[in-house]
N, C-alpha and C positions, 0 to 999 in steps of 0.2 A: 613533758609535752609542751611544744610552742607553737601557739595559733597566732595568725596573725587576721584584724579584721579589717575592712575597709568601709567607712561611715563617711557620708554628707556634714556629717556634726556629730555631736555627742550629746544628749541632752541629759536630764538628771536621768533619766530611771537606766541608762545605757551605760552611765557612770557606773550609777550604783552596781549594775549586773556585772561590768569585766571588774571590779575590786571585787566583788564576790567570787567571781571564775579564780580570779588572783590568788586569794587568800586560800583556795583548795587546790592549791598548785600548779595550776595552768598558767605559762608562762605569756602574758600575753603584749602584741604589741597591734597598738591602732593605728591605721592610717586614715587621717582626715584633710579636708583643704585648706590649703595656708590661708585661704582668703575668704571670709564666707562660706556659704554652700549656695547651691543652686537645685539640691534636691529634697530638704527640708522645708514643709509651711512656713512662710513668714510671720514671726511672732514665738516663733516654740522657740524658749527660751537652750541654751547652752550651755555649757559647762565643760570648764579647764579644770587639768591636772587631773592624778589619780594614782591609783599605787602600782599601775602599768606604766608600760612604755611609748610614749605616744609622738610619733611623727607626723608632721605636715608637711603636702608638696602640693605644686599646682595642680590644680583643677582645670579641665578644657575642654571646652563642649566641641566633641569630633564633628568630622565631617559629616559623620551617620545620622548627627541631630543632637547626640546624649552626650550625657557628660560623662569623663573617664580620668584617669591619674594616667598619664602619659611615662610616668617614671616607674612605675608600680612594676615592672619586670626587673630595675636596679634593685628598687627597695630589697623584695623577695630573695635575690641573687646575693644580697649584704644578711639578711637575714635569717635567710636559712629556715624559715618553718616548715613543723609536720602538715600544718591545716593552713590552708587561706581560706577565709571565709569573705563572700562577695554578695553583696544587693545587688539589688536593680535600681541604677540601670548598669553598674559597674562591671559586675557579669559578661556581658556583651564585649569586652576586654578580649574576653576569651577567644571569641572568633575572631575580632579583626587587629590583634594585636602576636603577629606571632612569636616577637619576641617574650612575650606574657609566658605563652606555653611551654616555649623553651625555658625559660628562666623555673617556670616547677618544674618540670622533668629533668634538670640538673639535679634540684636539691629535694629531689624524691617527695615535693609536696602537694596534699591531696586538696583538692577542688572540692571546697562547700558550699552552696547558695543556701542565701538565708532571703524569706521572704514569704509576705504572708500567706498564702497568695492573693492579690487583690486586683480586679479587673483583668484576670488571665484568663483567656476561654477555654475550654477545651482542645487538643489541637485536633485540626480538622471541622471545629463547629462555629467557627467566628459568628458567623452571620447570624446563627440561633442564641448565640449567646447574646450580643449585644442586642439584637429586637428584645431578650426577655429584660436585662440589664444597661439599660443605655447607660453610655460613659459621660461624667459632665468633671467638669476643673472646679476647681475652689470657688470659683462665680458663676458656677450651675449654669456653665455656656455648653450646649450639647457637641461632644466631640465625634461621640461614632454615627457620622454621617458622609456620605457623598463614597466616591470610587477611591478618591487617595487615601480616605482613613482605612477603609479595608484590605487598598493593597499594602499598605505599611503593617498594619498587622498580619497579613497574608506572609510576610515575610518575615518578621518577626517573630513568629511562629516558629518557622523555620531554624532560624538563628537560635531562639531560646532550646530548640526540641536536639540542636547541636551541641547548645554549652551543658544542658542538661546530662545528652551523654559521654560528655567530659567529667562530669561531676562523681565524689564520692558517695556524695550523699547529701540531702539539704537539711535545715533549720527551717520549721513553719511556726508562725502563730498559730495556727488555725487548723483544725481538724479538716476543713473544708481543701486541706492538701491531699487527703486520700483520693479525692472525686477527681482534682483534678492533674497532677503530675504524673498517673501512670497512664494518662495519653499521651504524656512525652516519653514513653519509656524509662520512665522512674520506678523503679523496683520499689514494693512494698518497704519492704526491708532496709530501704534508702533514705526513706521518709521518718523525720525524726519532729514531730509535734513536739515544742517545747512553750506552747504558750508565750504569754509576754504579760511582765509585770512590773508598776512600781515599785520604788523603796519600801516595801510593808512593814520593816523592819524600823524606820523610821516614823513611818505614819501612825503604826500600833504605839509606838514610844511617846510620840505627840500626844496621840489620844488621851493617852494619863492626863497630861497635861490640861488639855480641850477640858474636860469631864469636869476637870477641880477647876476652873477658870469661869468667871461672871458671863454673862449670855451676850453676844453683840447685838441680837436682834430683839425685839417684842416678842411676846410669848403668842404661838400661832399653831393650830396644829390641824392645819390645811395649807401648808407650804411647800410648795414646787422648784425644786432648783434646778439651774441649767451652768455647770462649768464649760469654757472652752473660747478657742477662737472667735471671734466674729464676722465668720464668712459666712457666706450664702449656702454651703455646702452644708453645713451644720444645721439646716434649719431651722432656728431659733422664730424666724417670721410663723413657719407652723404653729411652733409652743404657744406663742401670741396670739394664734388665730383661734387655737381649740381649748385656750384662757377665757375666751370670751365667755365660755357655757358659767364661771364659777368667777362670779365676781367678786363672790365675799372670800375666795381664797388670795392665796399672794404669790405669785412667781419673784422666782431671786435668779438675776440672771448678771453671773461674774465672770468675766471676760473683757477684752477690748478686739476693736478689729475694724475693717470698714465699711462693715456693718451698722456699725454703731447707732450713725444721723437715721438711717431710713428706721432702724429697730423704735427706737424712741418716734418718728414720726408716727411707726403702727399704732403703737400703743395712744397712743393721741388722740388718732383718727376713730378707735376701736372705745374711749373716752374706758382704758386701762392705764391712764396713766398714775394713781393712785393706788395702784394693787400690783404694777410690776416694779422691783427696784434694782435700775442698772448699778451696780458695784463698781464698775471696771475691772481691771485686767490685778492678779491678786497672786502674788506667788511664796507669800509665806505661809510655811507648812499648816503652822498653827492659824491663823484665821482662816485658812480655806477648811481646814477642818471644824471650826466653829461654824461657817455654813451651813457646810455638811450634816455636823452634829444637831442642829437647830433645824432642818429642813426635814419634811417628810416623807417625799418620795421626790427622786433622783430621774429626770426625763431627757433621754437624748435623743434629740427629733430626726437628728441626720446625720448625716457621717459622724465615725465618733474616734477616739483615742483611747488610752487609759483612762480617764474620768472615771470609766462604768469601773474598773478596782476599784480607784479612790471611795468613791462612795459605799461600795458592798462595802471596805474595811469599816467604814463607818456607821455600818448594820443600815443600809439603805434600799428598802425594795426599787426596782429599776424599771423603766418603761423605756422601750425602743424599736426601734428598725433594725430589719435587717439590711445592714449595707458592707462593711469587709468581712463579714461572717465570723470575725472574732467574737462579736455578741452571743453567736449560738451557744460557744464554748462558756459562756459566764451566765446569761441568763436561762436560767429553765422554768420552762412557760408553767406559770399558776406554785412555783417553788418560791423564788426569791425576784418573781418579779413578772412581766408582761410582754408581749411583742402588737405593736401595732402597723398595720396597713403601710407600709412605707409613701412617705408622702403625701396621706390622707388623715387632715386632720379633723374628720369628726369621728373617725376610726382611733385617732390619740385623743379625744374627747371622750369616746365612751369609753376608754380605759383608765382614765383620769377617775371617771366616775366612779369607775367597780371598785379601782378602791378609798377614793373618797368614802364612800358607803360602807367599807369593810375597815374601819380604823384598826380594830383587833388581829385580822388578815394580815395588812398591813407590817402590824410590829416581826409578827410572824414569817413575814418573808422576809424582813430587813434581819432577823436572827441569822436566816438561815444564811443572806449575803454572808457577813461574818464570818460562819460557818466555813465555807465556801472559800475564801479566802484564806484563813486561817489552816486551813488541812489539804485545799487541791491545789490554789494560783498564789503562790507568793513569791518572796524574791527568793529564798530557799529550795524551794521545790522546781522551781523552774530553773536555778542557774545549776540544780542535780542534774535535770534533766539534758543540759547544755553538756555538761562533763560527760553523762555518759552516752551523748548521741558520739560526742567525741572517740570515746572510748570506743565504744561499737564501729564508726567507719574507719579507726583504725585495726581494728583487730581483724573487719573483713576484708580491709585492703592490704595486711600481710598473710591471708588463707589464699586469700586471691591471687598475690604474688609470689608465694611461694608453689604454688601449683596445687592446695591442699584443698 
């Protein structure tokens, strides 16, 4: 079997996933852009090489707005895969590049989207959708407003509800693909939830390590950590806001970003500046896992990433928002952790509290993280799960083409 994928970048956990795909036989080859990316957060760090085959070609933001691989019909055409797997916004290829389509229907290759889904309404319900979910950018600038935003998504809609029914089947993070891809005509059956995970395989291995290694921090056991970028979108300014209730605890807040000056002015102004400590920006395995390890509950105020793994592998109960709905899938409410009010921080205040109050609680949900990771979301069970959605949309797209 040769898949072939097309990524903005490669970052580590993305690495780690195609050497995994790799190593259980799938033959794979990446396509990324020779120059940067343009659809990756600024600051997520990258990563070269791997036991795939990996190509780079220009990147070019089309006429339509998005960015696409212009070449991406040679490539395929030299390559020859069973699967091509496509994000967003690379997907969109499909409709306006018709050399694209031709170049699979040459070499008999099936159409996968991979994608969370994240800020895709329903089709048909745009305008409900966004009044309940308004859309903001990394600097929480409100985007679904005014007639252009919703006639671009009006049409967009469209577009996607076409590449859709081009597709064989897709890859979701998130269970919250059932709700919403069979308003595009996405058959149950199509939809293939594969989760998404870091290196746990690495990070468990760490951990040995972490456990037998001297402490980085003070002995504290009212500690709040916050991994991640330092944008606006992550709201970090809330964690700081509904810190104020617990002065005698400590937030650890490890990241950089251009957030930074105003985070530190908060904390100033709020006279926490003695109780929260900026780290910066922290990318080795082992000290982030000493954070980790030394911190006692894991709080993502706003948009999030992987982090919420990271810290379960490190038996961490979790407080958050729901915002790409990947959270639903990891945290289970009053098991291994909390959901608060999105955007409301006396709502992330009073859950700080429950389990301030509940230390015992606490260890108990940070078990069950662990748990949790260790037996349902790892890099093992999810890159299974990748082989055999594989597997599955190739088996019904030869019932399907043979007439059976």
């Amino acid at each position: 079997m040769k898949v072939l994928f097309t990524f903005g970048g490669i970052p580590h956990y993305l690495n780690a996933m195609l050497n995994r795909l790799q190593a259980k036989g799938v033959e794979i080859t990446v396509v990324s852009p020779k120059k940067g990316n343009t659809t990756i957060g600024k600051g997520v760090k990258m990563v070269e090489g791997g036991t795939y085959k990996h190509l780079t070609t220009p990147e070019k933001k089309m006429f339509y707005g998005k960015s696409a691989f212009p070449a991406l019909p040679e490539i395929i055409a030299e390559e020859k895969p069973d699967i091509v797997v496509v994000g967003w916004p690379y997907f969109l290829q499909v409709f306006f590049q018709p050399a694209l389509r031709k170049a699979m229907k040459s070499c008999n290759a099936k159409l996968v989207i991979r994608e969370i889904p994240f800020q895709t309404p329903p089709y048909g319900k745009i305008k409900e959708y966004f009044k309940a979910n308004p859309m903001h950018d990394e600097g929480m600038r409100l985007l679904s407003k005014g007639i252009g935003f919703y006639l671009r998504q009006w049409i967009t809609a469209r577009i996607r509800k076409y590449c859709y029914a081009q597709a064989a089947g897709t890859l979701n993070y998130s269970t919250a693909a059932y709700d919403i891809l069979p308003s595009y005509g996405v058959k149950k059956e199509q939809i293939h939830v594969t989760y998404n995970s870091t290196d746990t395989e690495a990070l468990l291995k760490e951990k040995e390590s972490v456990l037998a290694s001297p402490s980085i921090l003070p002995p504290c056991d009212r500690r709040l950590l916050h991994i991640g970028r330092l944008v606006k979108w992550k709201r970090v300014d809330l964690l700081i806001e509904a810190a104020t209730d617990y002065p005698e605890a400590e937030l650890v807040i490890v990241g950089d970003g251009p957030e930074l000056d105003n985070l530190r002015q908060q904390a100033n102004d709020l006279q926490l500046a003695d109780s929260i400590r900026f780290i910066g920006a922290v990318y080795d395995p082992k000290t982030l896992g000493a954070y980790m390890n030394e911190s006692s509950i894991y709080v993502l105020a706003g948009m999030g990433g992987l982090s919420i793994n990271d810290a379960m592998t490190y038996g961490m109960p979790v407080l958050c928002a729901v915002c790409d709905s990947t959270e639903r899938d990891l945290v289970m409410e009053g098991k291994n952790g909390y959901f608060f009010k999105d955007g409301d921080a006396d709502s992330l205040a009073g859950r700080i509290r429950e389990m301030f109050e509940s230390p015992e609680r606490c260890k108990e949900m940070g078990k069950e993280s662990e748990r949790m990771i260790r037996e349902k979301i790892n890099m093992e069970t999810v890159s299974e799960r990748y082989l055999k959605a594989f597997q599955e949309i190739l088996r019904l797209t030869h019932l399907r083409d043979s007439g059976n």
